[in-house]
C-alpha positions in Angstrom: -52.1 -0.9 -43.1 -49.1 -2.9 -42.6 -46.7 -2.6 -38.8 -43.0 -3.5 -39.3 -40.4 -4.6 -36.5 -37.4 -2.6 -37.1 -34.6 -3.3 -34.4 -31.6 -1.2 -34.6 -28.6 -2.2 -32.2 -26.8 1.0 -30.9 -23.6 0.2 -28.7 -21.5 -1.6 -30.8 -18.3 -1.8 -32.5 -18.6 -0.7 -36.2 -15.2 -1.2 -37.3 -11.9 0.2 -37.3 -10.7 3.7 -36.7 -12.1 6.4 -39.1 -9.3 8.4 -39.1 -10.9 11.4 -41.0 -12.6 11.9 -38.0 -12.5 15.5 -36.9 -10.7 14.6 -33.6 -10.0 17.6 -32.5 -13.3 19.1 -32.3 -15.2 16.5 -31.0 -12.8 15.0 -28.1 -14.1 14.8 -24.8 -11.5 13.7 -21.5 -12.6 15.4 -18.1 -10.7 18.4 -17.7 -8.7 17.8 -21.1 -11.1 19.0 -23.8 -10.0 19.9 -27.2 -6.5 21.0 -25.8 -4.3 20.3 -29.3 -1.6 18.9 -26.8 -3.7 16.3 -25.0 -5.8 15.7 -28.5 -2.4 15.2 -30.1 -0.5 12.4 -27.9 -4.4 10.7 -27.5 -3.8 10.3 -31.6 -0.4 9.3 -31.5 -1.5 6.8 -28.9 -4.7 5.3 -30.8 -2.3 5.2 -33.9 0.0 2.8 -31.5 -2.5 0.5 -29.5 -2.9 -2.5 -30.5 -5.4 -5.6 -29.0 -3.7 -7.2 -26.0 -1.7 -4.3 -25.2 -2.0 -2.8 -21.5 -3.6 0.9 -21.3 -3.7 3.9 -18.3 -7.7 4.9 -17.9 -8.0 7.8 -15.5 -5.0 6.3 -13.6 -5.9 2.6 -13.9 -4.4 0.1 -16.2 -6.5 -2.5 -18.0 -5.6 -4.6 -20.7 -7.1 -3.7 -24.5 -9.9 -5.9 -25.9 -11.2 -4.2 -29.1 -10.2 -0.7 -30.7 -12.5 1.1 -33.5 -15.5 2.9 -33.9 -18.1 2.6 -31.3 -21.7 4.0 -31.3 -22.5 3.4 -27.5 -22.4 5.6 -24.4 -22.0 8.1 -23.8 -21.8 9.9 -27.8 -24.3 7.2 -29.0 -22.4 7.9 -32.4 -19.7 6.2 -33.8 -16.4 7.2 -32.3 -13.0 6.0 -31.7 -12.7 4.4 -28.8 -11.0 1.4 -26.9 -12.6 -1.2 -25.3 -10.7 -2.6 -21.6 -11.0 -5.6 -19.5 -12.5 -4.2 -16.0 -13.6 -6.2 -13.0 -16.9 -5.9 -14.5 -16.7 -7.1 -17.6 -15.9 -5.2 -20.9 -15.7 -1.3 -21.0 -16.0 1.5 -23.8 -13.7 4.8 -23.7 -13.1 7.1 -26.0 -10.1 7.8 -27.4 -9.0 11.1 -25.5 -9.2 9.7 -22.0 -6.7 5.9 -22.9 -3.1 6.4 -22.8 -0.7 3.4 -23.5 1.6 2.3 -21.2 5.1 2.5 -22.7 8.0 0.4 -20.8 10.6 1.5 -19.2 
């Protein structure tokens, strides 16, 4: 009999957005859900966001440090999301609950 190690990393970026991704059934954003509105700009943002750019999360604006596919919490599956700068260090959100900050 033979025992094998396997280690398997789950909560990292696995690239960039996969945009065949069936967003609009699988979004998530606390009271949003898979409203095609809300689904729709969240798209048309992610398409616009780029790394350095400043971002609105649930009223709170952070600067952008990665955007693609992330398999961490709380889908533990890849999905798009943007990682911000917090306080606390780096941050995972999916896509449906980041809106970009537009100037005036």
């Amino acid at each position: 009999m033979k025992f094998v190690t396997v280690t398997k990393r789950i909560g990292e970026l696995l690239g960039p957005i996969n945009w065949s991704f069936d967003f609009q059934s699988e979004s998530w954003d606390h009271g949003g859900g898979t409203n095609p509105i809300v689904v729709e700009q969240a798209m048309k943002d992610l398409h616009e966001i780029k790394v350095g750019d400043t971002v609105e999360v649930y009223g709170i604006t952070h600067k952008v440090l990665a955007i693609g596919m992330y398999d961490g919490w709380p889908h533990w599956r890849p999905y798009p999301s943007v990682c911000i700068e917090t306080h606390y260090g780096p941050e995972w959100h999916g896509f449906s609950s980041v809106r970009l900050q537009r100037g005036s």
